[in-house]
C-alpha positions in Angstrom: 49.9 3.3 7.2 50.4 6.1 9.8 53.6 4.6 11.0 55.1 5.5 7.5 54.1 9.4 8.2 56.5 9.4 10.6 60.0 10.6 10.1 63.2 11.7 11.8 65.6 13.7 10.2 69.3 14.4 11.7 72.9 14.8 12.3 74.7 12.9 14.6 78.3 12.1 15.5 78.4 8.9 13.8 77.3 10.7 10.4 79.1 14.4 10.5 82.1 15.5 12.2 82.4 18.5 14.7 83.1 21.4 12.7 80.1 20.7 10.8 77.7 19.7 13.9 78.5 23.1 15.6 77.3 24.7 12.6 73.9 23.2 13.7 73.6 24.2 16.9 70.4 26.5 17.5 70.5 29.9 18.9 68.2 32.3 20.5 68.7 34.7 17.8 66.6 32.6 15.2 63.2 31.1 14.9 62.1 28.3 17.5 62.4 24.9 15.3 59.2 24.0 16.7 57.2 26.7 15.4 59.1 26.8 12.1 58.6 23.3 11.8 54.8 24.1 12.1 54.8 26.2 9.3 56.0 23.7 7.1 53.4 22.1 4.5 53.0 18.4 5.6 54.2 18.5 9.3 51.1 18.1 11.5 53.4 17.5 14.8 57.4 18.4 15.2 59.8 18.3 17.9 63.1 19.3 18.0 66.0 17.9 19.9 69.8 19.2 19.7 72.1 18.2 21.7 76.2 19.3 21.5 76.4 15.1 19.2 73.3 15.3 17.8 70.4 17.8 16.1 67.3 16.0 15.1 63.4 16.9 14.1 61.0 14.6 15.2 57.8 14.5 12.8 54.3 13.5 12.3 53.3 14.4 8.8 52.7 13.3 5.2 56.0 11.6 5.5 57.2 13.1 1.6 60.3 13.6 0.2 59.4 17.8 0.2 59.1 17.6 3.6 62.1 15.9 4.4 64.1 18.4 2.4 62.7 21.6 3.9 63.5 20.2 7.1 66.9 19.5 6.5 67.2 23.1 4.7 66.0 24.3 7.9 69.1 22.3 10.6 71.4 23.4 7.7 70.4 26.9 6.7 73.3 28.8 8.6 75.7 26.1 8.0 76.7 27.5 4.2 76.6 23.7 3.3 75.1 22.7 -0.2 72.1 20.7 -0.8 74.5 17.3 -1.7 76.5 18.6 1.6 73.4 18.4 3.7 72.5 15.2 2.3 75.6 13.6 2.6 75.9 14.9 6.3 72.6 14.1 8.0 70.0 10.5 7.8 66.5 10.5 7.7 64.5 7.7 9.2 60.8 6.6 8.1 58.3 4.5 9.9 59.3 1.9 11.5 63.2 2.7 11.3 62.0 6.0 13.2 60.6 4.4 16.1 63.3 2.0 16.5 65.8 5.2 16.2 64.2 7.4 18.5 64.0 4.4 20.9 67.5 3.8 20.4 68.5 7.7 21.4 66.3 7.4 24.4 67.6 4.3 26.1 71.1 5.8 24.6 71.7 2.8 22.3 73.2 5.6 19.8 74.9 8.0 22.1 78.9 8.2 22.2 79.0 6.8 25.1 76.6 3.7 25.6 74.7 3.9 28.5 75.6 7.5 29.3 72.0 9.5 31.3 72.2 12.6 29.9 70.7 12.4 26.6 66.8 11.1 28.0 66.8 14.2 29.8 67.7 16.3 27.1 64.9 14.5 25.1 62.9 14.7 27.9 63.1 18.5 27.6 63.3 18.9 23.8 59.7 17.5 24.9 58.2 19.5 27.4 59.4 22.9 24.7 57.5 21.0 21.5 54.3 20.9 24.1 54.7 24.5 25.4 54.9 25.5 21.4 51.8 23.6 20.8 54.1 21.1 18.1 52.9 18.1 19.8 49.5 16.0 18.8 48.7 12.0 19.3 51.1 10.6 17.4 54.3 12.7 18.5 52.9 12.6 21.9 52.4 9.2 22.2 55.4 8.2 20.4 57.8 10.3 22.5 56.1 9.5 26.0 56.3 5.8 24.3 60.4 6.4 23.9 60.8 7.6 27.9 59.0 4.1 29.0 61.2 2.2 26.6 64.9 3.4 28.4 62.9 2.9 32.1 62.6 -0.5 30.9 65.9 -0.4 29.7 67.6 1.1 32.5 65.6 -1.7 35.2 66.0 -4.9 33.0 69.4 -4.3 31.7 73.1 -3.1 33.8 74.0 -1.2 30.7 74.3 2.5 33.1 76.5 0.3 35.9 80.1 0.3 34.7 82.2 3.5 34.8 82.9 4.8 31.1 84.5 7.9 32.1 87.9 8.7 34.0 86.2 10.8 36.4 83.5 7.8 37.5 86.0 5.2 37.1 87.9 7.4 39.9 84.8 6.7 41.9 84.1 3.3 41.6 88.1 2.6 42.4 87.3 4.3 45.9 84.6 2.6 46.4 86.8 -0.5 46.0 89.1 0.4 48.7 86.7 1.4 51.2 83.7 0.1 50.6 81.4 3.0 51.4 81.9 6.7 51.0 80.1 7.5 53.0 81.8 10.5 55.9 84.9 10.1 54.2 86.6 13.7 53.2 88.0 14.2 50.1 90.7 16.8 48.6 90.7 18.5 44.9 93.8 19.5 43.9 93.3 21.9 41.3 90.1 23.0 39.9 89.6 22.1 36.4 86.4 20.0 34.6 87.8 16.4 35.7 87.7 17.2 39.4 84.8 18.8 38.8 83.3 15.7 37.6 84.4 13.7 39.9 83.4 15.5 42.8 80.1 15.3 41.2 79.9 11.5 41.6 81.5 11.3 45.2 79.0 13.6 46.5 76.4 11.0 45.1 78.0 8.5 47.3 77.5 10.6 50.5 81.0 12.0 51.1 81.2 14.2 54.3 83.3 17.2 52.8 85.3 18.5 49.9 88.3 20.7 50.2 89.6 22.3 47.0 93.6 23.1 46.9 94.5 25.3 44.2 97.3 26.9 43.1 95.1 30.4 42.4 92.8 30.7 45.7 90.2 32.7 44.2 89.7 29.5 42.1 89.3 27.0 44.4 86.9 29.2 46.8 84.9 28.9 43.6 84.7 25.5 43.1 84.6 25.0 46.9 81.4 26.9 47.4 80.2 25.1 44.2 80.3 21.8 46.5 79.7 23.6 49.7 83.0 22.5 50.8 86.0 24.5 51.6 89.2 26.3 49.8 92.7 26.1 51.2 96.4 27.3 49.2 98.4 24.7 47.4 101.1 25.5 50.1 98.5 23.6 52.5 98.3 20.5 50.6 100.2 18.4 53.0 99.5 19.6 56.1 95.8 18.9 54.7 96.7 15.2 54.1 96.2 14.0 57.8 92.6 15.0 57.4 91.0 13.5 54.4 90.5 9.8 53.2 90.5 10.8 49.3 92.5 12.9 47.3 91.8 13.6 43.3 94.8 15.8 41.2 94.4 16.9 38.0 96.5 20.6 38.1 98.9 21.7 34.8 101.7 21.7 37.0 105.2 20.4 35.0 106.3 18.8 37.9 105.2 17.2 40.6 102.6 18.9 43.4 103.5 15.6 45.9 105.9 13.6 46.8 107.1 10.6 48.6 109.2 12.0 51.3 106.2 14.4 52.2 103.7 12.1 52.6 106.1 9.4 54.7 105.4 11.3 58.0 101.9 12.4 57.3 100.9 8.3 57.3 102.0 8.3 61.0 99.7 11.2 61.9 96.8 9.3 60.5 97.6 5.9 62.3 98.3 4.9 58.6 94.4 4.9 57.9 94.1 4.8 54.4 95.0 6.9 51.3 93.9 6.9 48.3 95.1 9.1 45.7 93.8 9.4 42.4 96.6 11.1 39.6 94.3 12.1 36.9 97.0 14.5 35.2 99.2 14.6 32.4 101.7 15.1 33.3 101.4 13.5 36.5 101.2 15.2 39.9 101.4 13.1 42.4 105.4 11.1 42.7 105.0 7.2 41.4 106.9 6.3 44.4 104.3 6.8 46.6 102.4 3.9 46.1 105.6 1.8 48.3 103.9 3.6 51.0 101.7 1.3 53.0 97.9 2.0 53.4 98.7 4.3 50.3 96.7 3.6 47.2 98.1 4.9 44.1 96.1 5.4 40.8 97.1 7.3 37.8 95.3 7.7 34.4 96.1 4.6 33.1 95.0 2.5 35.6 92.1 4.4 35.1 91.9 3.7 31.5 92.2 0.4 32.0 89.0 0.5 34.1 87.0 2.5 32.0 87.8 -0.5 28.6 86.9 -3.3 30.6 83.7 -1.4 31.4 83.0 -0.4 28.2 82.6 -4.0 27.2 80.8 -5.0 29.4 78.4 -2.3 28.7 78.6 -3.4 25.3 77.1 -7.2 26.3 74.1 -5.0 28.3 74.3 -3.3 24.8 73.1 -6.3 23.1 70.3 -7.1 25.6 68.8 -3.8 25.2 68.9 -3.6 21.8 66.5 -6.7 22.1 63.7 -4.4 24.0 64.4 -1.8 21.9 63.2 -4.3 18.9 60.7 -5.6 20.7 58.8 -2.7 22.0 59.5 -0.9 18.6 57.5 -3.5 16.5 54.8 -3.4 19.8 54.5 0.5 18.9 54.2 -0.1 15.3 51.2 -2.0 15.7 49.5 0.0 17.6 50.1 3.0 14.8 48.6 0.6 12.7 45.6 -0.2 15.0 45.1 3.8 14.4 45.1 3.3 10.7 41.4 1.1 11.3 39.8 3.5 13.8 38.3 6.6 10.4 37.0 3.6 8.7 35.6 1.8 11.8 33.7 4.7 12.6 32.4 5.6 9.5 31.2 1.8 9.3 29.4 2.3 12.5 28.0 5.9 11.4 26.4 4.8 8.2 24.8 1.6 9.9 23.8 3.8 12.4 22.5 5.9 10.1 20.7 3.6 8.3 18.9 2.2 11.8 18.0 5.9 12.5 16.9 6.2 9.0 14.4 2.9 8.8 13.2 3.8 12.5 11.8 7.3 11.7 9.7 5.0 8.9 8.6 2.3 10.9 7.7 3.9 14.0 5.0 6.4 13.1 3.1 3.1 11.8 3.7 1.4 15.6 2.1 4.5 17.1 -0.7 2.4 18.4 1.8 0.0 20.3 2.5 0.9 24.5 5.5 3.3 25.0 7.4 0.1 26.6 7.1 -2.0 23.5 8.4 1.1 20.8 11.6 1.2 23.2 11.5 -2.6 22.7 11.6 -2.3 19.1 14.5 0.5 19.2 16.3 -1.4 21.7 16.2 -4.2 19.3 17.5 -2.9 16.1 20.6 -1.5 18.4 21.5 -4.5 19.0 21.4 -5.9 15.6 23.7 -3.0 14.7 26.4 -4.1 17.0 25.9 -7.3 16.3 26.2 -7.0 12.3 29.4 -4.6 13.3 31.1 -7.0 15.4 32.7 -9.6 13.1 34.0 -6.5 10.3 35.3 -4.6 13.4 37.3 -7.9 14.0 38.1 -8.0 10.3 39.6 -4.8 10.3 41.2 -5.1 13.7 43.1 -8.5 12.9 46.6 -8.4 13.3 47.8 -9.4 9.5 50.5 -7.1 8.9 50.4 -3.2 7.5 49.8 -4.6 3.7 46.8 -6.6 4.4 45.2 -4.5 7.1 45.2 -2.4 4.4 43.6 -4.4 1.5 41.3 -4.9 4.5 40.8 -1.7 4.9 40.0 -0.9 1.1 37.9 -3.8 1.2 35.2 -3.0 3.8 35.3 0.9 2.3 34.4 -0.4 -0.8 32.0 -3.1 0.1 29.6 -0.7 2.0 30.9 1.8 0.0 32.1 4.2 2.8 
């Protein structure tokens, strides 16, 4: 059946650790995967998706063991891995396990973090460069678009993408707690490294009026501060920042601390004591426990934070369950239509050598009806169509009938032999 010709081949973060998936990761100094995957004997269709957890070929082919081998030759070829090494570190996924895998990566069932966006866009693209290197037919084109519908459907039916997983969003959604919306409120970075980058990221999402970036190393935070069209002040101006902003996120590698109780005492006057939230996402910490005696001041370090992310993680885990169920679902749905392919050569070849014969018995019979008015030959042709779609009708529903992939195909072998096709 055609669903058994297809076949994923990988290496993931479940199956290999990082030293060895680095090895794996494609650069512009070799061959594209998709064409090389085109030159392989038995791969009619490829696509290739890598990603910094995962590297995987997507295939439509013959499906063989020979193929599955040269494909994993190719992912491992500048690795200096053996053959058994290869083997050992990678998985390779047939038919209907494919689909349900590829559905599984697209609705990110199988990412690290369940539920995270990023990896249907980076399938998404792996997509669009298999079509611009002509490595995409029917079945890889169906199959794929088939995989971006499945995580829609996911992503409306389930709430598996609406709990914070990471300590930058979990930041966010705590805000949000306090104040309800973020929307016009100002917010201060204090220091410029990846986590307030990220969480920046996902305040601006909420609408936040402005970000300014304190940093110890001005040049620095004028970076990041044009990066969010916000503006760069000196560390030294932290607190005489404070009466201005609603939000303030520190994550610096200061050893001690960067704020402090006493500072911040007299600033909460200034602001009518409208309030503070400060979010301590540093180890060691920035930002003086004591604080949070302050009223209208809202302390959160790391491990409240933590604590956030768990509780969302299992939740996401219940959504987990739920979309594994329309993963199932649809993946059986897609299977059968595969199968519904697997009828279409011998449907038409049933119709072409009935047709054939009707052709065949007309070019006999009509020079012997010459005599008969123009309208009544069409009669007679018109006639015999019919009869061929109607003799077709009842083996086209043979063939068609949903029976399962072993008795389609006795089916199949059946009407081939029986008008011997």
């Amino acid at each position: 059946m055609l669903a058994d010709n297809l076949m994923i081949i990988g290496v993931n973060h479940k199956v290999a650790p990082v030293e060895i998936r680095e090895k794996l990761a494609h650069t512009g100094d070799c061959e594209n995967p998709v064409v090389a995957l085109k030159k392989m004997s038995g791969c009619n269709e490829g696509c290739f998706l890598g990603t910094c957890n995962r590297v995987e070929v997507i295939c439509a082919g013959d499906g063989s063991d020979e193929l599955a081998m040269a494909v994993r030759h190719m992912l491992f070829a500048r690795s200096n891995l053996s053959d058994s090494e290869a083997l050992k570190y990678s998985y390779t996924y047939r038919g209907q396990e494919a689909i349900l895998h590829l559905f599984q990566v697209a609705a990110s069932l199988d990412s690290m973090i369940i539920g995270e966006p990023q990896i249907l866009g980076q399938l998404k693209k792996a997509y669009r460069e298999a079509v611009e290197n002509k490595g995409v037919g029917t079945i890889l084109n169906k199959f794929i678009n088939k995989s971006f519908s499945v995580a829609k459907r996911v992503r409306t039916e389930t709430n598996i993408g609406g709990n914070a997983v990471s300590i930058s969003f979990a930041a966010v959604q705590l805000a949000k707690k306090i104040f309800g919306s973020l929307e016009y409120k100002r917010v201060m970075l204090v220091g410029a490294g990846e986590m307030a980058e990220l969480a920046a990221e996902h305040l601006l999402s909420q609408g936040i009026e402005e970000v300014v970036v304190a940093n110890r190393t001005l040049a620095n935070a004028v970076k990041l501060a044009r990066q969010f069209k916000g503006r760069a002040v000196s560390l030294d101006d932290l607190v005489a920042e404070l009466k201005n902003i609603d939000i303030l996120i520190s994550s610096t590698g200061a050893r001690g601390l960067v704020l402090r109780r006493e500072e911040v005492k007299p600033v909460m006057r200034q602001r009518m004591n409208s309030p503070l939230f400060l979010i301590d996402i540093a180890v060691p910490r920035d930002l003086d426990p004591a604080l949070n005696n302050l009223d209208n001041v809202y302390l959160y370090d790391i491990d409240n934070l933590t604590d956030v992310v768990e509780v969302n993680k299992s939740a996401r885990e219940k959504e987990a369950d739920r979309a594994g169920r329309i993963v199932q679902e649809e993946a059986v749905k897609f299977a059968s239509w595969l199968e519904s392919l697997a009828v279409t050569p011998t449907i038409i070849d049933l119709r072409n050598k009935i047709e054939a014969i009707r052709r065949a018995e007309l070019e006999r019979t009509m020079p012997r009806l010459s005599s008969l008015p123009r309208k009544q030959q069409q009669a007679v042709e018109l006639m015999m169509t019919s009869m061929v779609n109607k003799i077709l009708h009842h083996p086209t529903l043979f063939l068609k009938a949903d029976k399962g992939s072993c008795v389609q195909q006795e089916r199949i072998n059946l009407v081939r032999e029986m008008f011997d096709l």
